[in-house]
C-alpha positions, 0 to 999 in steps of 0.5 A: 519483470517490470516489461512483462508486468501490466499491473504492478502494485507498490505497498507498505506501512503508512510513511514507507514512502510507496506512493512517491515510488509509485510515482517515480515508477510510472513515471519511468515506464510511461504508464497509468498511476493508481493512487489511493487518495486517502484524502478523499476520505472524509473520516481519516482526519476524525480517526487519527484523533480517536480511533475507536469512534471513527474505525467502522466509518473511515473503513467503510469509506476506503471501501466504497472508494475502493469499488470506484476505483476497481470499476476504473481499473476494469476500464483500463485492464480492458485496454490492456495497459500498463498500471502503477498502483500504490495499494492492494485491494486486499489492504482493507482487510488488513486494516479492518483486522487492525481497527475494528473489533467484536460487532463492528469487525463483523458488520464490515465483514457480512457488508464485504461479503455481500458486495463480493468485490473481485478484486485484481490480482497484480502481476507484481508486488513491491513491498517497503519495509522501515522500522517504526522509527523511521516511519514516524519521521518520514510522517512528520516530516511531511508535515500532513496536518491530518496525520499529527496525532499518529503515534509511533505505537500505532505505527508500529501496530500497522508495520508489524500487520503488513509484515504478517501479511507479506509473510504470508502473501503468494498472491504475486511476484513480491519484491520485498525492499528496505526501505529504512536501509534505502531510498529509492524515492530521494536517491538517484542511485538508490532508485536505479538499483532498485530499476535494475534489481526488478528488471533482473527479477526472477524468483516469486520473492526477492529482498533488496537491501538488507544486510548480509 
């Protein structure tokens, strides 16, 4: 699956560990890394801290990324290479039906759809599943000074939205691991299992790691 897939997209909750893993995929196929870079956004911060004010800016700001980066992904499907990435195009939709409510979701929604954005659809999805509580550790432990006033509610709000929204994804090959139950960013093992599972993909929806 991994060789005949030239767009391959790693996802999950906030702390679910997708883009070290994006990291370490690209870096075992030699390939183009696309990376969100939340950083880049100048509200993120400003939301953590109070989510209503700051919903409709920090939105519209991964919006408007998210159009750079699909003019770079053209750029490289032209070339017809491989590609990492650590997010769907789809995502902000997600989030928006999330953080935004009444007239601000509707203003994000008349903007989305008079900008039209194709967004790519990838060849394979990879999607970390981990429980609320092992979310919230993973987000403390590396310590981002950005995300300390997230909660373990809120996560738990973003688990339980991407966790819809997978049940309902046929988009993509979807390859779904849990990750609370693994670790294929940190273990050797886990992550070569991990290699194996995915090269020996052959259904549209596999699960990895879950108990019997």
């Amino acid at each position: 699956m991994l060789a005949r897939s030239r767009y391959i997209v790693v996802e999950g909750p906030i702390g679910a560990g997708k883009t070290s893993l994006a990291r370490r995929l690209a870096q075992r196929l030699r390939c183009r890394l696309l990376l969100e870079e939340p950083e880049r956004n100048p509200f993120l911060g400003r939301f953590y801290q109070d989510m209503v004010r700051h919903a409709l800016p920090v939105q519209l700001a991964f919006l408007f990324q998210r159009l750079e980066q699909l003019e770079a992904q053209q750029h490289v499907d032209s070339a017809n290479s491989q590609v990492v990435a650590d997010f769907l195009f789809e995502k902000d939709a997600l989030f928006a039906g999330l953080i935004l409510q009444g007239d601000e979701l509707a203003l994000y929604e008349q903007i989305v759809a008079r900008l039209r954005i194709p967004a790519p659809t990838p060849d394979l999805v990879i999607y970390l599943q981990a429980p609320p509580e092992v979310l919230m550790q993973r987000v403390r432990q590396r310590a981002a000074e950005a995300e300390r006033p997230i909660t373990e509610t809120y996560l738990e709000r973003v688990a339980q939205r991407y966790a819809s929204f997978f049940h309902h994804f046929d988009a993509a090959p979807l390859f779904i691991v849990q990750a609370g139950r693994l670790n294929p960013i940190d273990d050797d093992d886990d992550f070569e299992l991990l290699w194996q599972r995915l090269n020996a993909m052959r259904s549209y929806r596999e699960y990895f790691g879950y108990a019997d």
